[in-house]
N, C-alpha and C positions, 0 to 999 in steps of 0.2 A: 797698529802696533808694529813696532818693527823689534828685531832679534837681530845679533851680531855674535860673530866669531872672534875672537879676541885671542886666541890661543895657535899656535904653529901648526896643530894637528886637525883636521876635519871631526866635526862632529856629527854624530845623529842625531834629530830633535823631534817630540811628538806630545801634542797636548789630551791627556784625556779629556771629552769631548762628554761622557754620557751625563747625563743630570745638568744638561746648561742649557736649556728650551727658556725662552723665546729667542736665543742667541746661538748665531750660526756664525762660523767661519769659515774663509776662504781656502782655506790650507791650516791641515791638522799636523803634520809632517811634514819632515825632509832631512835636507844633510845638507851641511855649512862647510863648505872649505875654510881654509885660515884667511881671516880677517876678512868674509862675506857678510856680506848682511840680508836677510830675508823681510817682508813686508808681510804682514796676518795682518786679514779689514775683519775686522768682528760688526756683523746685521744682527738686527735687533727688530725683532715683528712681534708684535704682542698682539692677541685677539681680546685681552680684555683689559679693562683701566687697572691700573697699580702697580706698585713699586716690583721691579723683580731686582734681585743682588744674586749675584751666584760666583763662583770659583771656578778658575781655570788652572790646573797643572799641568805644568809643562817639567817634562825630563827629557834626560839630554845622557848621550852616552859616549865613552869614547871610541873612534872607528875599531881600532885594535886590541881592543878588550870586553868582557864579557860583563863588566861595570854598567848598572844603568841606575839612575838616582835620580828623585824628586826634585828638580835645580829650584824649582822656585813654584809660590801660588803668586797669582795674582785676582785680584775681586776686579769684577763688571756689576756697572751697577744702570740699572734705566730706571726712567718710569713713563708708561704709557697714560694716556686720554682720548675720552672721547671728542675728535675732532667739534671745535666750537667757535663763536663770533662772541668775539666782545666790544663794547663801544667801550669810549671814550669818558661817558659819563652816564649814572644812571637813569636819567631824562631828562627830556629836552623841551625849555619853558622859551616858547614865540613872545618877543617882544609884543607889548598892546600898543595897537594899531586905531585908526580910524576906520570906519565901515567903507569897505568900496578898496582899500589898499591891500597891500600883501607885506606879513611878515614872514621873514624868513630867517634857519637858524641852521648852522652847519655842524657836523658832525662825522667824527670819525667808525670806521667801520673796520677792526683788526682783525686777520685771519687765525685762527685757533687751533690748526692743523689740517685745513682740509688740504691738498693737492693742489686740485684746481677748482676756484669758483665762480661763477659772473654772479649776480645779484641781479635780481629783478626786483623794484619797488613801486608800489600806487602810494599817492595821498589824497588823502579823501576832502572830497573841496567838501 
């Protein structure tokens, strides 16, 4: 998410922060001179599967005055899962064959969140 200054004079900016777990940001605060722009990376780590939605306020005040206001909410919304493989199709029918040949049948194998994974497979003759 990125934030600008738009205005001649510096501001101050700060987002309340409490009630927004499984969502962390980079930078809760700061101060914008005129016509700067700031970058906030909002992470998102959830331990259990489902939808999380929450709200961020963000206020903002002027450098030289004692004014400070709600500028704006905006919603963050995820949803987590439990990493999973899915195919392609829900099984896989070997063409018929003559005794003594081999059928053979291809198929895809999509990753479903993990990181990193190799696959190990047997077929059973």
């Amino acid at each position: 998410m990125e934030i600008y200054n738009p205005q001649n004079e510096p501001i101050n900016w700060w987002i309340e922060d409490s009630g927004i777990a499984p969502f962390k940001l980079d930078k809760k605060s700061g101060r914008l001179e005129s016509f700067e722009k700031c970058q906030i990376k909002i992470y998102f780590s959830a331990e259990f599967p489902g939808e999380y939605d929450r709200e961020l306020k963000f206020f903002i005040d002027q450098v030289d005055t004692d004014i400070s206001q709600c500028y704006m909410r905006v919603g963050i919304k995820a949803e987590a899962c439990y990493p999973t493989l899915f195919f392609d199709r829900p099984y896989v029918i070997l063409p018929t064959v003559r005794c003594g040949d081999v059928s053979t049948a291809v198929l895809e194998i999509y990753n479903g969140g993990y990181e990193n994974i190799n696959l190990k497979h047997a077929i059973s003759q």
